[in-house]
N, C-alpha and C positions, 0 to 999 in steps of 0.2 A: 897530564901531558908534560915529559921533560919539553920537550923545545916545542915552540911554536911553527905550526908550516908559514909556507910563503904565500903569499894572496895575489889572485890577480882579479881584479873589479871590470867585468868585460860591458860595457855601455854601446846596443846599437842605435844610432840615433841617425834621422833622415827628419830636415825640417821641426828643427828644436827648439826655436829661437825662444819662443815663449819660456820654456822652463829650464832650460839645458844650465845655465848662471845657475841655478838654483839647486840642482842636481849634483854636479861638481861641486856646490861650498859645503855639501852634507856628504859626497863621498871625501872630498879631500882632511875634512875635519875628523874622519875616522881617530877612534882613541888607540887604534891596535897600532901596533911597532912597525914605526916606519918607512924601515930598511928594511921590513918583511910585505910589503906593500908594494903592488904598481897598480897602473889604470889601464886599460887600452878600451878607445873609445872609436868604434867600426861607422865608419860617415859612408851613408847610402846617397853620396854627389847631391849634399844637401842647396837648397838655391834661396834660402831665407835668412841668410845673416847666422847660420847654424855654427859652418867652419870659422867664421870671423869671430864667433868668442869662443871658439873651442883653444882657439890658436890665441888667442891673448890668454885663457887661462896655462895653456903648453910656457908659454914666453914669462907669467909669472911666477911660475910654480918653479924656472929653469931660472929666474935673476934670483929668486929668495932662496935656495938653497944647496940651487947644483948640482940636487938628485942625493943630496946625502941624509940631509934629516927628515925628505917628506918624499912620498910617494912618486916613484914615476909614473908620469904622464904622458903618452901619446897618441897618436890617431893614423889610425889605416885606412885605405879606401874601402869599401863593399859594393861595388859593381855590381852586385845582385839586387842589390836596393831593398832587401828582405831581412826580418829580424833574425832568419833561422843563416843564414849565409853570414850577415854581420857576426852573428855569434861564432858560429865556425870557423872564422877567419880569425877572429880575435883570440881562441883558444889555440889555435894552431900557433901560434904567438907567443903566445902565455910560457910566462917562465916559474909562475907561481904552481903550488902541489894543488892549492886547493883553488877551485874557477867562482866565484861568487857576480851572480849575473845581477846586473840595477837596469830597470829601464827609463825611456828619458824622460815618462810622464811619473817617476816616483821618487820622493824625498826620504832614506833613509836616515833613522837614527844616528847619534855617533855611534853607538855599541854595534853597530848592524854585524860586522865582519866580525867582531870578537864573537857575538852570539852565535853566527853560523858555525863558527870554529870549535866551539865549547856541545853546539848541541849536536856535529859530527862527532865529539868526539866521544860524548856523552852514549848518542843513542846508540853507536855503531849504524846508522843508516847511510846510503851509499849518498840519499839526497836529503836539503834541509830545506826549511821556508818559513815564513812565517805569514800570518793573516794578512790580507789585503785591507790598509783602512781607507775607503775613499774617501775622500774632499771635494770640495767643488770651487770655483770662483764664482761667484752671483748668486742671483735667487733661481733656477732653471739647472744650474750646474750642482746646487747646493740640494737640490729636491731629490737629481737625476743620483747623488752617491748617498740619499739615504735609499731610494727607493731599488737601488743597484745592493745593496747591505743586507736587504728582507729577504727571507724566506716567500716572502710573496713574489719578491722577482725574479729570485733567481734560483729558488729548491735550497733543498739542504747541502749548495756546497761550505764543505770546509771551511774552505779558508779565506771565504767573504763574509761569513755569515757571522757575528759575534757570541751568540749564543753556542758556540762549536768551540769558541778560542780556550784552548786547552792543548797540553802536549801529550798528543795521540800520531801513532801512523797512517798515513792519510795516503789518498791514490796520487793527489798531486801537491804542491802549494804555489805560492807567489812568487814569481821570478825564480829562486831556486841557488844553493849553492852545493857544490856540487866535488868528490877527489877529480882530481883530471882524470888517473887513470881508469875510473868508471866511464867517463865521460867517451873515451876512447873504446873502451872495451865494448860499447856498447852501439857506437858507430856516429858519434855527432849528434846535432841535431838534423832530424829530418829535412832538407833542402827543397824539397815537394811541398813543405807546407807555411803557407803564406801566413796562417793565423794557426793557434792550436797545436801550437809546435812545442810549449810545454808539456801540454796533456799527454801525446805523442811519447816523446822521450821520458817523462816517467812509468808510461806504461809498459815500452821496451826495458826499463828497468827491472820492475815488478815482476815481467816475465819471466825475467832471469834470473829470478829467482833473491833479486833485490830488495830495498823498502825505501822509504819514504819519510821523512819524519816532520810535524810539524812544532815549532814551537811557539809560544806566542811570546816570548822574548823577542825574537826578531822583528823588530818594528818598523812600518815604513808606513807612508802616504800616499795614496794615489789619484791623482789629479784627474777627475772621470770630463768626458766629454761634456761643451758646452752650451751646448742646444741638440733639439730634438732630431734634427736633423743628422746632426754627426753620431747621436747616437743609435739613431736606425741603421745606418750602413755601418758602424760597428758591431753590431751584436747581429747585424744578416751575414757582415763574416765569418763572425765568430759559426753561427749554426750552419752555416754552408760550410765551413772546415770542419767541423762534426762531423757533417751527413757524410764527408770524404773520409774521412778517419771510419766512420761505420763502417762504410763499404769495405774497409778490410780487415774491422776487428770488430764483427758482430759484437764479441763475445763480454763489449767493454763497456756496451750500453746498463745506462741507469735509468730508475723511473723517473728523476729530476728533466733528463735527457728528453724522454719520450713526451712527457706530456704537452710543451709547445707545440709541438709537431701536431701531434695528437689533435689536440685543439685548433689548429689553423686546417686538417685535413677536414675533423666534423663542422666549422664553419663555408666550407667552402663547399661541401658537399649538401648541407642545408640548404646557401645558395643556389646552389644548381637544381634542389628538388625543386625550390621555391619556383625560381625563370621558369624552367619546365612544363609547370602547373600540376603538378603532382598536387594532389590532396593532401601527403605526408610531409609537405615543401614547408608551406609557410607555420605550423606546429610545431615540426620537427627544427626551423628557424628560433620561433619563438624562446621555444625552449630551450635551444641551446645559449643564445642570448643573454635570458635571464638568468641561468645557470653560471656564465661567466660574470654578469653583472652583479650577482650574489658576495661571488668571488673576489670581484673590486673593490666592493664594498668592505668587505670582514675585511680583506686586505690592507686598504688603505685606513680604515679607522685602525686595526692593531699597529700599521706602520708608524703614526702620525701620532698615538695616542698621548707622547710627553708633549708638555705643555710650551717646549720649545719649536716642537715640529707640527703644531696646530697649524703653522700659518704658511704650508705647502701642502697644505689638503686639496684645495682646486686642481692643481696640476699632480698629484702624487699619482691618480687611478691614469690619467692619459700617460703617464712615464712606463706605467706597468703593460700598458696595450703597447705600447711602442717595444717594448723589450721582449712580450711573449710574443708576438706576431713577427716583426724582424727578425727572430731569432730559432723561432716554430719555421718560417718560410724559409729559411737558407740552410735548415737541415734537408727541406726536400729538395731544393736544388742541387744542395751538394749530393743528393743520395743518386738523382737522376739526371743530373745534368754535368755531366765531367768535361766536359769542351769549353765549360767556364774555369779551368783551374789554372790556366795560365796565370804565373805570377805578376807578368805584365799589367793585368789586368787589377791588379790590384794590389796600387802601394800603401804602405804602412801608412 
């Protein structure tokens, strides 16, 4: 590559207070050039202390250099309060070639922007990414991002899964960077979608005859939710933006896809032999029971099996019920219930 493009680091953040510090000192430490560097960081009328460090880091970044030797930094509103509207906002923006998107729950590398930039140019794909590493804070948070890493929780995607991490073209990756003018040609990000708004736009990609590329150079950390609770209505979003994404691209579904679902329709249906008093109720229970219980088990001994992660065995098989039933259940909602898809209804 004679000259390097221009980078723009697009950050939507709504209620960051927690990590947002932390985020900014890993994008602003970027090692790429720059005067080929800005930030724009899309605030969805955050109300937790979000703007008040976003605006002391705008204020230091503005008295230590002047905008000559480091990055520009600023911040726009997103009225939409939506990761997919923040992002659109902040690319229409953007003065950089190339869009390299951070979200507020992840700490990339310094290298991060060079790597995306080398392995566009490398792979010729339209999009880049690299693996998602989770992390946690606690013993609950710390269980939730190994048990979020296994193939037992979450199939063979890509770019969670580390036994995958290799540079291969893949259907999507982590946060994602991106030329703008793909980005454009291809119409934004979907605005209709509240969660899954990645998957989305690399698949309009795909379609048109695009790629994808993963690297595992591009390094980042992702801070997964910190109780059980936050992470059931995460991942019932995540499968309820699925079931709506199905509903207009059959053709996208995977078997990793299917089988939550799958598994939450034959439990439920067990149930209802069982109430009923059908004769095939309580058998047809049993067995699908022990059948998943089987599963728990292989699961979580293969999860846990290094001698460091022995000692989130109690809690690793209830992570795994939490992630396939939350997330089995909000693909049928999303498949049959569309009067829930107001974005109102559900902020980041």
């Amino acid at each position: 590559m004679t000259e390097l493009p221009t980078v723009t680091i697009t950050i939507p953040v709504l209620n960051e207070a927690t990590y947002i510090g932390s985020v900014l000192d890993a994008v602003l430490a970027q090692d790429y050039p720059q005067d080929k560097l800005e930030v724009i960081l899309a605030d969805g009328m955050s109300t937790d202390g979000t703007q008040e460090i976003i605006q002391r880091y705008v204020r230091q970044q503005a008295e230590a250099n002047g905008w000559r030797t480091g990055p520009y930094l600023t911040v726009i509103n997103n009225p939409g309060r939506i990761v997919s509207t923040g992002l659109n906002t902040a690319i229409r923006e953007a003065r950089g070639d190339v869009i390299v998107r951070v979200d507020a729950h992840t700490i990339i590398e310094q290298d991060y922007v060079r790597q995306c930039v080398a392995a566009l140019e490398q792979s010729g794909a339209d999009g880049v990414g690299g693996p998602m590493m989770a992390v946690g804070a606690g013993y609950t948070a710390e269980a939730i991002a190994l048990a979020s890493s296994s193939p037992f929780g979450i199939g063979n995607s890509v770019y969670r899964t580390s036994r995958y991490f290799r540079e291969r073209f893949v259907e999507t990756t982590h946060m994602g960077a991106y030329r703008k003018g793909t980005l454009f040609k291809v119409g934004l990000f979907n605005e209709h979608f509240v969660r899954h708004q990645d998957y989305e736009l690399d698949y309009r990609i795909r379609q048109g005859g695009g790629s994808i590329f993963l690297s595992p150079y591009i390094r980042s950390h992702y801070f997964v939710r910190g109780s059980l609770q936050k992470l059931w209505r995460q991942y019932f979003q995540y499968g309820f933006w699925k079931g709506k994404f199905l509903r207009e691209s059959a053709s996208s579904l995977k078997w990793r896809h299917a089988v939550p679902p799958l598994f939450v329709l034959a439990l439920a249906a067990t149930i209802i032999l069982a109430l009923a008093g059908s004769p095939l109720g309580l058998p047809s229970l049993f067995m699908t029971g022990a059948l998943y219980l089987l599963f728990l088990l292989l699961g979580t001994a293969a999860t846990c099996a290094k001698k460091e992660c022995l000692k989130y065995l109690p809690i690793t098989p209830i992570i795994f019920v939490c992630l396939h039933l939350s997330w089995g259940l909000g693909v049928w909602f999303g498949l049959f219930l569309p009067e829930l898809l107001s974005p109102k209804r559900w902020p980041r």
